[in-house]
C-alpha positions as a Markdown table, in Angstrom:
| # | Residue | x | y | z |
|---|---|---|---|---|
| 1 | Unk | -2.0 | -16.0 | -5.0 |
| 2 | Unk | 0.5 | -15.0 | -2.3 |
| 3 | Unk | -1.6 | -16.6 | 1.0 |
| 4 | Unk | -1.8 | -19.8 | -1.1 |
| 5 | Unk | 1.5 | -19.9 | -2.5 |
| 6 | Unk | 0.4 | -20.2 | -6.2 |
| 7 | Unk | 2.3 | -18.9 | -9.1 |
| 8 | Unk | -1.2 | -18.6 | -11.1 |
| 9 | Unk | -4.8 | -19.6 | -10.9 |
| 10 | Unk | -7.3 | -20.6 | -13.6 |
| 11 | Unk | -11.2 | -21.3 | -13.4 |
| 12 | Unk | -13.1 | -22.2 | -15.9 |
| 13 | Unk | -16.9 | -22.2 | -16.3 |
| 14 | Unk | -19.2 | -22.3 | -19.0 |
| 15 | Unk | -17.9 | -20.1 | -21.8 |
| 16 | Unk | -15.8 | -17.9 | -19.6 |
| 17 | Unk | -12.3 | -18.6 | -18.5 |
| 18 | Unk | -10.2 | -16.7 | -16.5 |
| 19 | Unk | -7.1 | -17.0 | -15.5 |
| 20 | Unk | -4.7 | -15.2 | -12.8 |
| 21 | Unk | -1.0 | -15.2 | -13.3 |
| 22 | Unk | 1.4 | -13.6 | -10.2 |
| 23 | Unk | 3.6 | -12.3 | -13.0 |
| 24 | Unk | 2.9 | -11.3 | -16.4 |
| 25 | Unk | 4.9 | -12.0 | -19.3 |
| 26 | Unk | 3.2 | -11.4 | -22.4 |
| 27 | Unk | 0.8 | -8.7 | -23.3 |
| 28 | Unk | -1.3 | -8.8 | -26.1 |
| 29 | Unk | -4.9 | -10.1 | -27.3 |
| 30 | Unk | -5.4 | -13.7 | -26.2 |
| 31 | Unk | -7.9 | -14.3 | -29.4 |
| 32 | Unk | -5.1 | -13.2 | -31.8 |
| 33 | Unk | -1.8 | -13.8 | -29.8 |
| 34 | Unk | -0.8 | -10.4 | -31.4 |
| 35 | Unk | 0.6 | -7.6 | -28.9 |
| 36 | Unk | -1.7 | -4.8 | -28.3 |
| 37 | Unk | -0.6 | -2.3 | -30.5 |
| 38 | Unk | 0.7 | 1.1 | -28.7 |
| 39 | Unk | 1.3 | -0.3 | -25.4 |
| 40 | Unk | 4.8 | 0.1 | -23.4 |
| 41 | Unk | 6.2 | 0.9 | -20.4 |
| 42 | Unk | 6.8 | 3.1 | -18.1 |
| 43 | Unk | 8.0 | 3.6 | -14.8 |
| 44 | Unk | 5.6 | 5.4 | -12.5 |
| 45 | Unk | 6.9 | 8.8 | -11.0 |
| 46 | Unk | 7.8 | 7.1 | -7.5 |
| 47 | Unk | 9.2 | 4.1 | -9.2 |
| 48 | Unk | 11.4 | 6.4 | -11.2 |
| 49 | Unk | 12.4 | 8.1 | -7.3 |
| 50 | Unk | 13.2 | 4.7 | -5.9 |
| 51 | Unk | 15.7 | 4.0 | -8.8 |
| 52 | Unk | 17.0 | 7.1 | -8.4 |
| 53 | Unk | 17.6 | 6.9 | -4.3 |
| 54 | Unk | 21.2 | 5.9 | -5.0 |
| 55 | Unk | 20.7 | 2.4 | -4.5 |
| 56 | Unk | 18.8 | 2.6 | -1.0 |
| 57 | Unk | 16.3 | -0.4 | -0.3 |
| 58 | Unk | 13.6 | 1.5 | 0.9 |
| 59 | Unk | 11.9 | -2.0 | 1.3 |
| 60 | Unk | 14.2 | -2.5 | 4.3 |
| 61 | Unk | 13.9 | 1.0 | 6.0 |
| 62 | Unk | 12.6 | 0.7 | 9.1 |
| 63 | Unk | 9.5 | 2.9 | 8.9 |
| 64 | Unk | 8.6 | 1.9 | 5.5 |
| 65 | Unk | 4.5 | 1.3 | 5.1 |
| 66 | Unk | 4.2 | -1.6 | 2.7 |
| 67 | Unk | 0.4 | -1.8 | 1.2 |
| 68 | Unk | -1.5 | -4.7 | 2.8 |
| 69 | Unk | -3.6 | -5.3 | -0.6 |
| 70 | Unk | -4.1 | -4.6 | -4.0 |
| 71 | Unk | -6.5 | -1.4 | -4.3 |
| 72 | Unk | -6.7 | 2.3 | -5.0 |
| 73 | Unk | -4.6 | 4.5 | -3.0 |
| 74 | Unk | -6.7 | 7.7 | -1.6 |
| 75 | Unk | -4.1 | 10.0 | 0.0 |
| 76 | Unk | -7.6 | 12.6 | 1.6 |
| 77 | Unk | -10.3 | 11.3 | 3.0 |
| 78 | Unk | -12.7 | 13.5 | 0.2 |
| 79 | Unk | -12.3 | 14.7 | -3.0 |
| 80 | Unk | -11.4 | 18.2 | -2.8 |
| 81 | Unk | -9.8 | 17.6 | 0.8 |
| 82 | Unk | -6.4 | 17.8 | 2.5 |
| 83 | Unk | -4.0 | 15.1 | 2.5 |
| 84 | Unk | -4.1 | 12.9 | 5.2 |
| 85 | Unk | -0.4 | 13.3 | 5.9 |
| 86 | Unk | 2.3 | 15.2 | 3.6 |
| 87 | Unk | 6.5 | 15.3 | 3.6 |
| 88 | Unk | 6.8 | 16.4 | 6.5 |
| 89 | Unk | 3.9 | 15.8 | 8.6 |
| 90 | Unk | 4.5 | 13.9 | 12.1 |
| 91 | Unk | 2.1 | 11.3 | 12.8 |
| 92 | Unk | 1.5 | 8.8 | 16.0 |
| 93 | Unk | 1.2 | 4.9 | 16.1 |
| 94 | Unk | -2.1 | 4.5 | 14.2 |
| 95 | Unk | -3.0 | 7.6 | 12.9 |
| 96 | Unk | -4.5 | 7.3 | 9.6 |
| 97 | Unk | -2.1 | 7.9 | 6.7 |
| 98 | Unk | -4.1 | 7.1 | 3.4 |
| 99 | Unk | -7.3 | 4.8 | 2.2 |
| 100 | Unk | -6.8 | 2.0 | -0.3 |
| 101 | Unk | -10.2 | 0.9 | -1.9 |
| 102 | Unk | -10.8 | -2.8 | -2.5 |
| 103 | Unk | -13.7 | -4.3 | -3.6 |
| 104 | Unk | -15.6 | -1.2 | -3.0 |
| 105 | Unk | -14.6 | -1.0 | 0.6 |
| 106 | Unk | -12.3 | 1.7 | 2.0 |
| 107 | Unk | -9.8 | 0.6 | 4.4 |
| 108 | Unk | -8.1 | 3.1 | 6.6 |
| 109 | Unk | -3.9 | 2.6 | 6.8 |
| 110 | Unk | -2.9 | 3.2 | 10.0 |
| 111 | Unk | 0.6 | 4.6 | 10.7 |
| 112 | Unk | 3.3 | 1.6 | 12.1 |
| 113 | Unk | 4.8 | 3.9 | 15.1 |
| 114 | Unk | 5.2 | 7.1 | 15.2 |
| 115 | Unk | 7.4 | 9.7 | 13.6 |
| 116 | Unk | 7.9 | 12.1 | 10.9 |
| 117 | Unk | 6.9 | 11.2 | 7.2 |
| 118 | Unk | 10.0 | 11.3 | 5.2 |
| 119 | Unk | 8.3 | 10.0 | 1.5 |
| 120 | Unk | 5.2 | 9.6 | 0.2 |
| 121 | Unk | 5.5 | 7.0 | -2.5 |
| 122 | Unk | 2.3 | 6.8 | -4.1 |
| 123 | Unk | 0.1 | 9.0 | -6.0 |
| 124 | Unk | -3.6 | 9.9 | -5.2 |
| 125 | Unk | -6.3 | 7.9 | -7.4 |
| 126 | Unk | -3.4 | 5.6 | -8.5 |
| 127 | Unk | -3.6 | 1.5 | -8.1 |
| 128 | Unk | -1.5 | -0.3 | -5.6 |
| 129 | Unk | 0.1 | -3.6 | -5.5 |
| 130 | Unk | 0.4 | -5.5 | -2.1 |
| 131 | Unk | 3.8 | -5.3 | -0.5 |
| 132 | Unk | 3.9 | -2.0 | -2.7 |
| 133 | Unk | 6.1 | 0.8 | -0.5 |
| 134 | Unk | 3.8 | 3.7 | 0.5 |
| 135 | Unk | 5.4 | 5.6 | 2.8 |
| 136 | Unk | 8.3 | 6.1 | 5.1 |
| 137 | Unk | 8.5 | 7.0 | 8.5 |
| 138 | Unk | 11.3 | 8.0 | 10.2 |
């Protein structure tokens, strides 16, 4: 939607319809037009740190990683196995700081530049969005 500058998509064929909006709205059953019953939200535990940084725009930082796609953010390489980077950790200019799965392919994210990490925003197993903050670098 974003490459193609479209606000929403819909394809049609046969019986089946579907249709791809870049923001949602409305939830609830498209048969009934009643909301799903039980359903509300919540902030994700690094959303709730970015509200809380006292009004920084990580988006802007400097050494902030920005996901590339929409996937599945792996912070170890294995299940069971150390995390790629931590708080902490220093890293050089494309060193591998997570995998995001799309489509059943695992794409390595390589580190910007150099540095130290200063966040990790995103949790292991947990779906991304693209332009989604990751990490930052400092």
């Amino acid at each position: 939607l974003n490459e193609m500058r479209l606000s929403e998509i819909e394809i049609e064929r046969g019986d089946l319809k579907i249709r791809v909006a870049g923001k949602l709205n409305h939830i609830g059953n498209a048969a009934t037009g009643q909301p799903f019953v039980g359903l509300h939200e919540t902030k994700a535990p690094h959303q709730q740190e970015l509200a809380e940084d006292k009004g920084a725009d990580l988006h802007l930082h400097p050494g902030a990683v920005k996901s590339p796609m929409v996937g599945t953010a792996y912070l170890s390489p294995e299940p069971g196995a150390s995390s790629f980077v931590d708080v902490g950790s220093k890293v050089s200019k494309g060193q591998t700081l997570l995998i995001i799965e799309a489509m059943k392919t695992m794409n390595h994210i390589p580190a910007p530049k150099a540095g130290v990490v200063k966040k990790v925003l995103v949790e292991n197993k947990h779906p991304v969005e693209f332009g989604e903050l990751l990490l930052i670098i400092e």
